[in-house]
N, C-alpha and C positions, 0 to 999 in steps of 0.2 A: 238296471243300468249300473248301477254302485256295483252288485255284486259281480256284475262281468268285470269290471276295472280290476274288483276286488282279486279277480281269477287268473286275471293278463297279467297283474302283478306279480303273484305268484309264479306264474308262467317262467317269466322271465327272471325273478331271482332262482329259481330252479335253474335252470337254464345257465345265469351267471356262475352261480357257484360250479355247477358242473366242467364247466366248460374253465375253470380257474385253471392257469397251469402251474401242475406238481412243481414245488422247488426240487431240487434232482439234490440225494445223499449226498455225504460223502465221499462213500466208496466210488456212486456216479460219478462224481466229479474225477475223479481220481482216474477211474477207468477211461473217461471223455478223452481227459491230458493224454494220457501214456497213448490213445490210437490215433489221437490228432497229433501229436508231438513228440512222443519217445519213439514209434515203432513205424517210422518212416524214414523213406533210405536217404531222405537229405539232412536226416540227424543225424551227425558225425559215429552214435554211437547206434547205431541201425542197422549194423552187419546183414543179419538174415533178408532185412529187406533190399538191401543192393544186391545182393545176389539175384535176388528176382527180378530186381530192375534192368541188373546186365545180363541176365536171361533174355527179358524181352527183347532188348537192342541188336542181343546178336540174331535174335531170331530175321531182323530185318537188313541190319547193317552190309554198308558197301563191304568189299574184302579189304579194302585198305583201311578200316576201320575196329576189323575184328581184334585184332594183337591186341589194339590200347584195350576195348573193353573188357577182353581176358585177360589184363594182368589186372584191372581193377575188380574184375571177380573174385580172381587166386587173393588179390587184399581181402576185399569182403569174406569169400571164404574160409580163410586163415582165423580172421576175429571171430567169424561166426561158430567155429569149434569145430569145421569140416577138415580140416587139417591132409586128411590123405588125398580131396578133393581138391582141396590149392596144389599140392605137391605135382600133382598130374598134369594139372594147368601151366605151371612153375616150370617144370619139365620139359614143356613140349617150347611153349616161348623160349629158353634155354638151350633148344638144339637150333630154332631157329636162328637165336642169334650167334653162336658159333660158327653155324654157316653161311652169316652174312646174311639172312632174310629178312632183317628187320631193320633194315638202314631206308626202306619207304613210307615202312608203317605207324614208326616211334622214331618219339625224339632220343636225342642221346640221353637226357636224361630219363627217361620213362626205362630205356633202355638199363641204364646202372642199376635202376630198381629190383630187376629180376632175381640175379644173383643173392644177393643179401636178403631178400623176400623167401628164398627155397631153403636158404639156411635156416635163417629162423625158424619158418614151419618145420626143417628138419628137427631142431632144439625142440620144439612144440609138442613133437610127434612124441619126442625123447619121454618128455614131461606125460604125455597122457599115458602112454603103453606102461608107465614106467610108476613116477609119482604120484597118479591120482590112479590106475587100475592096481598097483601094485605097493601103495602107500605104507611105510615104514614111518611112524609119526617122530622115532627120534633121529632121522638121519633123513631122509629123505628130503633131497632140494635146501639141506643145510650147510653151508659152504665150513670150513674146508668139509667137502664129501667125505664121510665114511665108509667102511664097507656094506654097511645095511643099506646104506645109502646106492649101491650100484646098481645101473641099468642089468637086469639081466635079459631084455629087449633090448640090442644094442646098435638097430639098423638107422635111428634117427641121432643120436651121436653120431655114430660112425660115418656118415653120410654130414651132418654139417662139420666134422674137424676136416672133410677133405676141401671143402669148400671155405673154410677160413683159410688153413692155408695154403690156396689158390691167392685166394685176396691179399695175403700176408705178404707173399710172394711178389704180387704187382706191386702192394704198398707197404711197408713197413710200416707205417706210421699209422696206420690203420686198427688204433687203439679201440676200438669197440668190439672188431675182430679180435683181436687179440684179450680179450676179456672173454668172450665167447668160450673160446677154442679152450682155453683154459678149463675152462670150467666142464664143455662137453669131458673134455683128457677125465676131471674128478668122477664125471657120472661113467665112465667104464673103468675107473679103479686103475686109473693110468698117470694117475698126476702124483707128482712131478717127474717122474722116471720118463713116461712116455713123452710130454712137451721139449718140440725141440727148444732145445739152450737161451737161441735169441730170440724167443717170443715167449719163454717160460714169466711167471709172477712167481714169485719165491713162496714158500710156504712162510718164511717173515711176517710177510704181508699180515699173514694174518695172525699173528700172535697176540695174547691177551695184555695187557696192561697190569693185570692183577688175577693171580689165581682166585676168583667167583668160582664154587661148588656148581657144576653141573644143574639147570632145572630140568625136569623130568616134562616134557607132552604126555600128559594121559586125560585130554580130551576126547580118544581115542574110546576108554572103558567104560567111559560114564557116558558116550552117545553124544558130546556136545561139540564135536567133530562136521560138524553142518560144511555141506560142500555145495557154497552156493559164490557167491559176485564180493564184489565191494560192498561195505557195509561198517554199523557199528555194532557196538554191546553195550548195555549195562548191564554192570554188576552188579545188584544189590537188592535188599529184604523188601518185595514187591506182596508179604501178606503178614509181617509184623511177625514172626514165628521167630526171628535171630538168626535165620538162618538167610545165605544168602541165596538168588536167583540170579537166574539168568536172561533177558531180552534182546533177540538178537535180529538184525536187519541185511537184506540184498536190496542193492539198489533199484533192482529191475519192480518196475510197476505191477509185474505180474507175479513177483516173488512177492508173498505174504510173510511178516514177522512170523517169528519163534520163539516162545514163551518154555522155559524151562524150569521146573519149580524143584527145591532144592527138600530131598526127602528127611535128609538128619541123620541118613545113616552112609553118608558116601553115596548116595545113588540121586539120579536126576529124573523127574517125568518131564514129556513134553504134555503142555496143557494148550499148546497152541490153538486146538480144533474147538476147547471147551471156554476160551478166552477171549471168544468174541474179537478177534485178530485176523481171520482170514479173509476177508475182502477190506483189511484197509491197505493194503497196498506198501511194497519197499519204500526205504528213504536211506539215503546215504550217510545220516548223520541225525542221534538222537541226543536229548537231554533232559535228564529226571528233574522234579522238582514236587514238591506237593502243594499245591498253587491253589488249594482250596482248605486248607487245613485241617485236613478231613483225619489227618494221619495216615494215609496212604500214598506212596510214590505214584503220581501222573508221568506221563511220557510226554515229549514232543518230537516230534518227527518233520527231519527237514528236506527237502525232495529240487530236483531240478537244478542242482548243480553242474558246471561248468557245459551247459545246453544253450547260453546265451538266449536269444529269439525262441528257442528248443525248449527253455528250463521255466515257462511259465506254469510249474506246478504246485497242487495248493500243501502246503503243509497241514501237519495233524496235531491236535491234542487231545489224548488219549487220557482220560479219568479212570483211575482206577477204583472199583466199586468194593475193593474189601474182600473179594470171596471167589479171586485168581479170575476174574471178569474184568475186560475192560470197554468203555464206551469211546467211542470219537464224538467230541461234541467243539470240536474246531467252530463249527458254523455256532452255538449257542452261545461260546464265551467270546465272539466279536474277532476270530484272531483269521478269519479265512481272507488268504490274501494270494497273490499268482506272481511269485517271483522265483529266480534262480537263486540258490543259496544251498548251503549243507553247514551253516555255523549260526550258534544263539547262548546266549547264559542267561543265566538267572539271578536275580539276586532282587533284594528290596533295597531299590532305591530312593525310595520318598521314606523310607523311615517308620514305615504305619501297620508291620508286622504283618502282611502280606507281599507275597514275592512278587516280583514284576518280569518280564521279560524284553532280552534285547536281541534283535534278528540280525544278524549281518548282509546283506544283498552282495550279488555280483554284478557291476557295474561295465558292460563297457562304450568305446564314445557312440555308437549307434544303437543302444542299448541300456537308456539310464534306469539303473533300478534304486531307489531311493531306501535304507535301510528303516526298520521299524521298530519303532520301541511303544512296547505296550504296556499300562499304569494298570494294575489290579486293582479293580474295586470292591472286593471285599465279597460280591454277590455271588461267584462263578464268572464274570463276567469282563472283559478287558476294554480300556480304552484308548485306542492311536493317538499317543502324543508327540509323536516323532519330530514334528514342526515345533513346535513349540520348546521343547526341551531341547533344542538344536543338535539333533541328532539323525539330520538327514542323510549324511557323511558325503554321498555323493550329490554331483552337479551336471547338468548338460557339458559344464566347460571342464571339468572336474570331475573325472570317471576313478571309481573306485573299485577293484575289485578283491571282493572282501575275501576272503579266506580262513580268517581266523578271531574268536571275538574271545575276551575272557574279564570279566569283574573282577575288581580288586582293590583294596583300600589303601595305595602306595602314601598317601600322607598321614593315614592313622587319625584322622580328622571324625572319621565316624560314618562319610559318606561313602558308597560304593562308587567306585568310578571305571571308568570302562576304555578297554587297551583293544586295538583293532588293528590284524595282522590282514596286508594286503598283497598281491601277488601280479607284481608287475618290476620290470627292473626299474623305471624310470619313476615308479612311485613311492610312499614313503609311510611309515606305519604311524598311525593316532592315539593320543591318549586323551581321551573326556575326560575331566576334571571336575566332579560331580559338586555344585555351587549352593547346593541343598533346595531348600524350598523357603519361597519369601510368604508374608503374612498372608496371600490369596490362598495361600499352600502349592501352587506354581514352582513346576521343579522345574530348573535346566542345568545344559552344562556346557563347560566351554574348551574347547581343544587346543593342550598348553604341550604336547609333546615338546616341539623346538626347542620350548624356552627351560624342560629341565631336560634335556638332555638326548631325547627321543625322536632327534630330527633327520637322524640317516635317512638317505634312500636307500632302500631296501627291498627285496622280494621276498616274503617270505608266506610259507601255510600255515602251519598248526601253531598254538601260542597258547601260555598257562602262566599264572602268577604263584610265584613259592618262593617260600624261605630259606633260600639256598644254604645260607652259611647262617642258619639261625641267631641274626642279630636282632631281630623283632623287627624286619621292615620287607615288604614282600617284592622281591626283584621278580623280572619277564624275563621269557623264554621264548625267540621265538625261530623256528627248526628255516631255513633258510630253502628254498626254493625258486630257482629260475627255469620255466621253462621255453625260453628262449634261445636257447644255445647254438652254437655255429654248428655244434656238433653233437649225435647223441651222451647221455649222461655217462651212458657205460666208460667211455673212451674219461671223462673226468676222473672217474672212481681208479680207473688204472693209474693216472696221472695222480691221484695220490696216496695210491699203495705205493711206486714207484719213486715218489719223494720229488713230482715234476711239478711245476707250477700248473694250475690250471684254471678253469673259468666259470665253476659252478657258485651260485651262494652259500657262503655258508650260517654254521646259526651264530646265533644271537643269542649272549645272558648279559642282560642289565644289571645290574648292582644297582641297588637302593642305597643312595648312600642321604638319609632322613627328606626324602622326598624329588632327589635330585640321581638324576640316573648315570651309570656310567659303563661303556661297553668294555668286560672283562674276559670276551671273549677267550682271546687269546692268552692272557694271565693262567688262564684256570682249564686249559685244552683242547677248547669246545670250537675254535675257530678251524673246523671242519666239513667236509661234506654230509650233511644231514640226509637232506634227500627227502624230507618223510612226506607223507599223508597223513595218517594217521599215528596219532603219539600220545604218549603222557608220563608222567612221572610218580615215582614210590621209593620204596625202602629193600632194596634187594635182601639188603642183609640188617636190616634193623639196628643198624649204629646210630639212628637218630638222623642223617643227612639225606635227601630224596634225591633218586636217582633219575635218569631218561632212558624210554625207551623210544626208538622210531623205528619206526612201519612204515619203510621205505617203498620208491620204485614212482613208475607214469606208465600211461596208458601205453606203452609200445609195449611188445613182446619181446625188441631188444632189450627192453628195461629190467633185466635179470642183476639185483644190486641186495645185497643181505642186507636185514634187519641191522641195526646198530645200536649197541647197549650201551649207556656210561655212566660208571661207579662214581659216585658223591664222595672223594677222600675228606672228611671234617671239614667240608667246606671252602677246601684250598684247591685241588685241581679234578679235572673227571678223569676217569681213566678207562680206556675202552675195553670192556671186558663182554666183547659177544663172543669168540670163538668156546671161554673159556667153559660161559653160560649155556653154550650149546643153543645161541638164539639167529643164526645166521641163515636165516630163510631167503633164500633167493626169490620167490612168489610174490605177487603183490600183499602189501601190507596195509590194514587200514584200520580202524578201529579199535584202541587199547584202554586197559581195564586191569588196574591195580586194584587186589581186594583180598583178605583171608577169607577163601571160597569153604575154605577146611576147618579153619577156627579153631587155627592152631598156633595164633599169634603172629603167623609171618604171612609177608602179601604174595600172594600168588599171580600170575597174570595170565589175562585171556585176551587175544587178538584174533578179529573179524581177518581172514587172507580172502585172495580175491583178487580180480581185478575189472575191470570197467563193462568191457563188452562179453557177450553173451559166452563166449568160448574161451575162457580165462577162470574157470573157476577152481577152487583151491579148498582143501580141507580149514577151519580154523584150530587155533590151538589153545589148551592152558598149560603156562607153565605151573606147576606147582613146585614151591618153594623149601629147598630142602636146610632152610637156616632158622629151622624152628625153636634146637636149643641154645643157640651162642651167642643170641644178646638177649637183652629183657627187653619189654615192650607194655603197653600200655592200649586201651581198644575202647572206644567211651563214643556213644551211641546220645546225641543230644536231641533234645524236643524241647522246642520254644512254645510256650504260652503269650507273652506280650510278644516276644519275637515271631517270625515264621518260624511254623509247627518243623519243616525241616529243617531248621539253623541255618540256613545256608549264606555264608560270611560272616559269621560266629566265628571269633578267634579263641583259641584255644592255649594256656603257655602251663608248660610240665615242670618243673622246679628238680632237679634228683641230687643226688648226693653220690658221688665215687670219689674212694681213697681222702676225702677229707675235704673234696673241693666240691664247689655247687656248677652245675652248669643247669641251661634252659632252652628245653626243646620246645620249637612252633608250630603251630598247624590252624589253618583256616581253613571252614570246610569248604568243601567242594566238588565237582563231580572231576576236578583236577584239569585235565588238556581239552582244548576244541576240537579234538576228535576220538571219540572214546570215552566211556565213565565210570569212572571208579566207584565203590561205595564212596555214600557220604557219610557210612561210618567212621573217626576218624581212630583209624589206623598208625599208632604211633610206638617207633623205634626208640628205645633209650639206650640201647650201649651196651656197658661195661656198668652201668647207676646201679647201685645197692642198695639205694631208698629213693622213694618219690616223695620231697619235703612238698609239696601242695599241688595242687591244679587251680589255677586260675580261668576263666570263662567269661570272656565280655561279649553278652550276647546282641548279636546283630539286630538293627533296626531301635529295639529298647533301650540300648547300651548298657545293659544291666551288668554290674560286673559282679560275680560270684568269686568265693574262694574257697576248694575244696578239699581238706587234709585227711590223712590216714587213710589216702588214696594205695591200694596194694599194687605190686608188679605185678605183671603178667596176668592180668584179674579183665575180665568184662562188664563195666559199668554202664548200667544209663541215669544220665544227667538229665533233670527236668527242671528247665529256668523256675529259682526260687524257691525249690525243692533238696530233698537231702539227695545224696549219690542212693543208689540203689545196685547192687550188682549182680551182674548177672552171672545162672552157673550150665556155662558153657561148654560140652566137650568136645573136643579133638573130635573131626570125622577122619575115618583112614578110608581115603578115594581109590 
């Protein structure tokens, strides 16, 4: 009797166990989202599947029904990258409504649609035949167009300047056409000769501020030309070699990372297939950190951005193992969570020399996503303190949609505290006020924007903290974004090439003036149309002041708006220098990455292009920096012992010496903008300095302040908290 019980027991935990069900990977997980939520046609961003869908309908639909669901095809089809397929579609609606057959089947507005729909896919048509079959990486779709730059496929110009100016014609004032037509006139090598007079933009428009040396695209020679979506990059030494790498992301779920490892000799391998990367799936927004002190850069990977209801996807963190491998162990270290987002920083908040992580959510009122901040404890392993450190940022009543997050020390207090760029016009940007930790060791923080200064309403996306005018106090940046407009962006950007008022955001720089902020926008040039997505900031020319770069544009395919570049003069005003730089890319811009890729003292930059939906994809580019010998620079590589192993909010102050006078250059590390990452090597511009009188180092979290002299110019050090400089001997790669 015993031993039957003995047997049935057995039975049955057999049985249990068996029958236990699998927790589902990551990658599962990942894969689940993207076919329950990304690759459905009522996700805004699900081109290919509305096309299927307004396949079905026609198949059954009344005739007075047919029109509307053909031009919502010719849309589908358009984004989905079918381009001669809309055109055809586009076409036929277009004769009907000329001849008056579509005053039963459309409304008058469905009706206005058409028109400006065939143009654009004409523009589109331009772009594919042209820019991406035909890709000239210095001229091509960089505004003003050069001759390398010309269509020599010249049927999808040719075909929308007749259809601008139709429109032109009806409406004058029809400034997004008139932005268009321009630009097709530059892709057949017609501009400004061929635009007629009253709808010409002067070549003015686009004149530089400051002759900037031309950077060179030669992402092209080194294969890092990936022609894929929206997405980011990092920059930086992902196997401890000094040399830097590359990781690069498309937003699409079914677009896998691209890992590119940096040979030392100008050449690049992809290590993608070998890097254990291919089924974790796109993310729209990454950020390095080394979150376990292992001395190896981790990834995080942010996903389900601007999908609302759509964007419940899980983010990643990706361990790197040391030997160009890496794991997703999201689910191990506590951090798998299902919100909309594509913004997070890092930094060690509680002090205890492990990094912590802060997520930014998008928020809207049927839609509360609550933001998360995660406490490192030391194990691999993370814990949600988000309530409690009062850092929930959004409310049922109180919707917030984040956009942009960046750590920063603006009161110099020791504590990191945290700036939160939000993207609504009637809403207004946060700065947590980091209050340290009381004797339970209980961190919070409490949100004082208003009270020093930070209480505009404002729309704005991408946001970074730097030292603008190196006075030792770190002002915000943040690039200005509405996309609410009465009217497309394009029609703004004319209106201020043109000197006309208009209705777009523009950015934003705070001034730190010792903890209390002040908008000098406009003082210092920057009270402009931004535009961006993706942005960040560096040293074009190594005078010591960091520059902006934006990666402009929005998900329409009218949204053809250049890249915009502006020069750091000593601190007193910006001056726009894309035409000069040769950075005026018309294509969606997303993801940027200041970093000496060459190691050759100057930064070079690298930008994710792209844009949202599946038929929008773009070459990405590096510039390389051809300002190697004409100022001196300084390049110092830090690793925390009591600090986090990567320093990250580690200040850094340069002391030099020209002509007899001392000045003092600043830098806190970072991976720089909330969208995009620079190395966290820090990369520092001195001028005209003929000595380096010290480096001083207060390292983050320990506050350990070091001081370190008979520091050389233009030399590669690494600094190791409590340790002597050690330098490195670096050479120049020629890419």
């Amino acid at each position: 009797m015993l031993r039957t019980l003995n047997f049935s027991l057995l039975i049955a935990l057999i049985l249990l166990v068996g029958c236990k069900k699998k927790e589902p990977t990551m990658a599962e997980l990942i894969k689940k989202t993207a076919e329950e939520q990304f690759f459905v046609h009522k996700n805004f961003y699900g081109a290919s599947q509305r096309v299927v869908f307004y396949d079905s309908l026609l198949k059954t639909a009344p005739e007075n029904q047919k029109d509307r669901y053909n031009l919502e095809k010719a849309d589908a089809l358009l984004y989905a990258g079918q381009t001669r397929g809309a055109i055809e579609v586009l076409k036929n609606l277009m004769e009907k409504s000329d001849n008056g057959l579509l005053r039963y089947t459309l409304e008058a507005d469905e009706e206005a649609r058409i028109g400006p729909l065939l143009a654009i896919a004409y523009m589109r048509l331009g772009e594919q035949e042209n820019c991406l079959h035909h890709h000239d990486a210095s001229a091509s779709c960089i505004v003003p167009i050069e001759p390398n730059g010309y269509h020599h496929m010249p049927e999808g110009s040719r075909s929308a300047i007749a259809l601008y100016e139709q429109f032109l014609e009806r409406n004058s004032h029809d400034f997004t056409s008139r932005w268009l037509l321009n630009v097709a006139y530059m892709t057949l090598g017609e501009y400004p000769e061929g635009v007629p007079e009253k709808w010409l933009i002067p070549e003015s428009a686009f004149e530089s501020e400051f002759p900037l040396k031309k950077f060179e695209d030669v992402a092209p020679k080194l294969g890092l030309n990936v022609n894929e979506l929206s997405g980011c990059a990092v920059v930086d030494d992902f196997n401890n070699d000094n040399l830097l790498d590359v990781i690069m992301s498309s937003w699409f779920p079914s677009h896998h990372l691209r890992y590119f490892v940096n040979n030392g000799d100008g050449t690049f391998t992809e290590k993608s297939e070998t890097a254990g990367i291919m089924e974790t799936g796109g993310g729209l927004n990454m950020v390095q950190a080394d979150y376990n002190n292992d001395g190896f850069l981790d990834v995080y990977i942010l996903r389900g951005a601007w999908m609302g209801a759509y964007g419940e996807h899980p983010n990643s963190l990706l361990r790197n193992n040391g030997d160009n491998t890496f794991t997703d162990v999201t689910i191990e270290a506590g951090l798998l969570s299902f919100h909309p987002t594509q913004t997070a920083t890092w930094a060690d908040f509680n002090n205890d020399g492990w990094i912590d992580l802060f997520v930014g959510n998008e928020s809207e009122p049927e839609n509360i996503n609550e933001c998360e901040f995660y406490i490192n404890k030391g194990d691999g392993t993370f814990t949600n303190q988000t309530e409690s450190a009062g850092l929930s940022v959004s409310k049922p009543n109180l919707p917030y949609y984040v956009k942009g997050v960046t750590a920063t020390d603006f009161n110099n207090d020791g504590w990191m505290d945290i700036y939160v760029s939000t993207l609504h016009p009637d809403s207004k940007n946060l700065l947590y006020m980091n209050k340290g930790t009381d004797q339970s060791g209980k961190l919070t923080f409490e949100e004082i924007g208003e009270s020093i200064g930070l209480g505009e309403e404002v729309s704005t996306f991408p946001t970074w903290s730097f030292d603008y005018n190196n006075d030792g106090w770190t002002d915000i940046f943040a690039a200005g974004y509405k996309p609410f407009l009465t009217f497309p962006i394009t029609g703004d950007i004319v209106h201020e090439y043109l000197g006309k008022p208009f209705q777009a955001e523009t950015m934003r720089l705070y001034q730190n003036n010792q903890g209390v902020f002040k908008d000098v926008s406009k003082e210092v040039g920057l009270d402009r149309i931004g535009y961006a997505m993706g942005a960040n900031f560096g040293d074009l020319d190594n005078d010591g002041y960091p520059d902006i770069y934006l990666s402009t544009g929005e998900v329409s395919f009218n949204s053809i708006i250049p890249n915009r570049v502006f020069r750091n003069s000593q601190g007193k005003i910006f001056q726009d220098v894309t035409t000069a730089g040769g950075f005026g890319n018309i294509q969606k811009g997303h993801g940027v990455s200041f970093s000496d890729i060459d190691n050759d003292g100057d930064q070079d930059i690298y930008i994710v292009m792209g844009g949202a939906f599946e038929g929008d994809v773009y070459f990405n580019s590096l510039f390389e920096n051809p300002y190697q010998n004409d100022n001196n620079w300084l390049s110092i590589r830090l690793e925390g012992t009591k600090s986090n192993r990567s320093a990250i909010g580690s200040k850094i102050e340069v002391t030099t010496m020209e002509d007899g006078e001392k000045s003092t250059f600043y830098h806190t590390i970072s991976s720089g903008g909330s969208f995009g990452c620079s190395t966290l090597r820090a990369e520092i511009g001195l001028g005209k300095s003929t000595e380096i009188v010290k480096v001083k180092v207060i390292w983050a979290g320990s506050l350990t302040e070091q001081v370190f002299n008979n520091i050389e110019l233009n030399t590669f050090y690494k600094l190791e908290e409590n340790k002597q400089p050690e330098k490195l001997n670096l050479n120049p790669l020629n890419l």
